[in-house]
N, C-alpha and C positions, 0 to 999 in steps of 0.2 A: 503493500500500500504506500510506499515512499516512493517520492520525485528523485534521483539524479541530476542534479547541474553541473554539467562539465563546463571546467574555464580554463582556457587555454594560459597558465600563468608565468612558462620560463619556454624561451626556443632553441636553447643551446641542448640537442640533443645527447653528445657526445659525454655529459660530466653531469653528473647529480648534481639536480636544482641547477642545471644552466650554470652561466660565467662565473654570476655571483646570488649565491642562495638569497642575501637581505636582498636582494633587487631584482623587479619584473622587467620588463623591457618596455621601454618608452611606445614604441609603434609595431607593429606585425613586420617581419621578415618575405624573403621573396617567399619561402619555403611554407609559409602559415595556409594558403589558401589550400594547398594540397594534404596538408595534416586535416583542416578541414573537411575538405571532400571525401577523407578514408574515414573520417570517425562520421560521417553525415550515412554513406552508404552503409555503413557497419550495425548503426541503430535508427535508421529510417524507421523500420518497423514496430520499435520501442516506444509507445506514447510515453511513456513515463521519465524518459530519458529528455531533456534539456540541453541547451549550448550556451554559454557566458560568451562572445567572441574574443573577449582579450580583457584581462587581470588589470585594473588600473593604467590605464594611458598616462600619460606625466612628461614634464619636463625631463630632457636628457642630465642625468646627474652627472655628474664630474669625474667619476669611475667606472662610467660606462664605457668598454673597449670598443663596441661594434658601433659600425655607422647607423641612420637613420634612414629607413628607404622609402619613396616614395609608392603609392600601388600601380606604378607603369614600369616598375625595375630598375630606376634611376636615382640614385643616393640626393640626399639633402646635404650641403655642405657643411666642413665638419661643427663649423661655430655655429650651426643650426641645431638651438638648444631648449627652444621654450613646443610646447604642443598645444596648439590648439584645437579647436573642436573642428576649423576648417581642415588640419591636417588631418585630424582621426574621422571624418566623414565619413571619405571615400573609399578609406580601408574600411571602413565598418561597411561600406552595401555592397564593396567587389564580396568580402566574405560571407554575407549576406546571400548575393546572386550563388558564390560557391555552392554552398551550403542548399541554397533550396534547387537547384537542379539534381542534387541529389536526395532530398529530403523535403517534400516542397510544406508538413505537416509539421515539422517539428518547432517548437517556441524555442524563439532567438532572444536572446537578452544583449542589449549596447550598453554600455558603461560608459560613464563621463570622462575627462580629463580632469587635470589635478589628482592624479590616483584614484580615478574613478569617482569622487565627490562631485563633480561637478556639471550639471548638465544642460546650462546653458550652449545654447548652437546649436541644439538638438531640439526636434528629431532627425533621424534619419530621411529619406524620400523613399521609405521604402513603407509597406502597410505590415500589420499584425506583429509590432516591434513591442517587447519589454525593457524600460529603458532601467538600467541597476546605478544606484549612485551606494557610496560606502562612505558612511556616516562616524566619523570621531569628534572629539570634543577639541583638538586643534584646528580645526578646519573654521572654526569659529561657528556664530549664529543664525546665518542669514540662509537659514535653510530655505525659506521662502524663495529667495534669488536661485538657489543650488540647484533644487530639485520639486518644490514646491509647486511651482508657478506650471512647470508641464505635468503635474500629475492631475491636472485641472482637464486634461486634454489627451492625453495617453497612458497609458498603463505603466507605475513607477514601482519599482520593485527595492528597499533595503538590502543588500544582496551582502552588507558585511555590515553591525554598529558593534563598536564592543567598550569596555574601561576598563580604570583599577577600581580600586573602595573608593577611592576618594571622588568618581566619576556618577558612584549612585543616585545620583539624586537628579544630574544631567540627563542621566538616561530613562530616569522615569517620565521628564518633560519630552524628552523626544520620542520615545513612546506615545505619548499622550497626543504631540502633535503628527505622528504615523495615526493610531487610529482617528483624529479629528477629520483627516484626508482620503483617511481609506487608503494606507500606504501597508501594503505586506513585508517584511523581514525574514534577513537570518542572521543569526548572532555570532560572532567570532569568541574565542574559537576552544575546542576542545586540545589543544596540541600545543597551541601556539600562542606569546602575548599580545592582548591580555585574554586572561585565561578565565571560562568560567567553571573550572573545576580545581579543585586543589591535586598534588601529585597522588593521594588515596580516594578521591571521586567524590571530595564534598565539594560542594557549591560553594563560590568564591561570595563576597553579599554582591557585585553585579550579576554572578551567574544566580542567586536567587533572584535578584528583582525579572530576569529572562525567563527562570522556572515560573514564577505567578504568573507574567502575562501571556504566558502559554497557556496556565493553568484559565486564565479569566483578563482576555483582550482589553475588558470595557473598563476594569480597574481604572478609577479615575488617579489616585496616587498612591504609590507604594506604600506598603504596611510595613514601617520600617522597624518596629519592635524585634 
């Protein structure tokens, strides 16, 4: 009875986790549309199976080795370092088209720039799109501007919000303002920080504020006792 979301999140095949494990890659490589097309024909017949196309788009960081390519096979010059959502467009509907010539049923999820936060420029030109923004509490307030303002108008999906302790109380208002919107989630992460499990599988106090609103969406504010 559970969904799968595959998200395409490192492209360096050749080494565990890619170049660099703390780091996704800024834009999709030439090689992405065809890792796409094998995982599209493989679970075409999977309803339950899902596609994230690319892990956080973002600015090229400073320790990034690989260039930046554009979706005609033509690199971006090297001091071409900032991404915006003109750049990540085009890549998102070539993978897009990939994907649905071989899968024309399966739900696509787009993700913003600024590491997926952000989704201004969007939408896509393309129809039946889920758009994923990933929600922390450095990205600052203006959720409204982020992500807010297109889920008035297309389907917005939490696709990662997560904290520490000290984040609880953050996350119960953004909570609060997903359900005011009718905005779906998922919580990061069981593995990874921040964590909602401790290393013996208690709940961290943000992995219980995530355990109640599982438990009861409409919860207007945590039960912080």
């Amino acid at each position: 009875g559970a969904y799968a979301l595959l998200d395409l999140h490192w492209l360096d095949a050749r080494r565990p986790f890619g170049a660099h494990r703390q780091f996704v890659p800024p834009l999709p490589d030439p090689d992405t549309p065809a890792v796409w097309a094998k995982l599209a024909r493989r679970y075409a017949d999977f309803p339950h199976v899902m596609f994230d196309l690319l892990n956080e788009p973002h600015d090229r960081v400073e320790t990034d080795p690989y260039p930046m390519w554009r979706p005609d096979g033509t690199q971006y010059p090297q001091d071409h370092r900032r991404v915006s959502a003109e750049d990540w467009k085009p890549w998102a509907e070539l993978l897009i088209d990939t994907i649905r010539t071989e899968a024309p049923e399966t739900p696509l999820f787009v993700s913003g720039t600024n590491w997926g936060y952000d989704l201004r420029g969007l939408p896509v030109d393309r129809d039946n799109i889920v758009y994923a923004t990933h929600v922390y509490r450095n990205k600052g307030d203006d959720w409204w501007g982020a992500f807010g303002h297109l889920a008035e108008t297309a389907p917005v999906f939490v696709a990662e919000f997560g904290g520490v302790d000290e984040d609880v109380e953050w996350g119960g208002y953004l909570l609060d303002y997903l359900e005011d919107l009718e905005i779906g989630w998922a919580a990061w992460s069981y593995s990874d920080h921040p964590h909602l499990v401790t290393a013996d599988a208690q709940t961290t106090p943000f992995g219980e504020l995530v355990r109640q609103r599982l438990a009861d969406p409409t919860m207007e504010s945590w039960n912080r006792s």
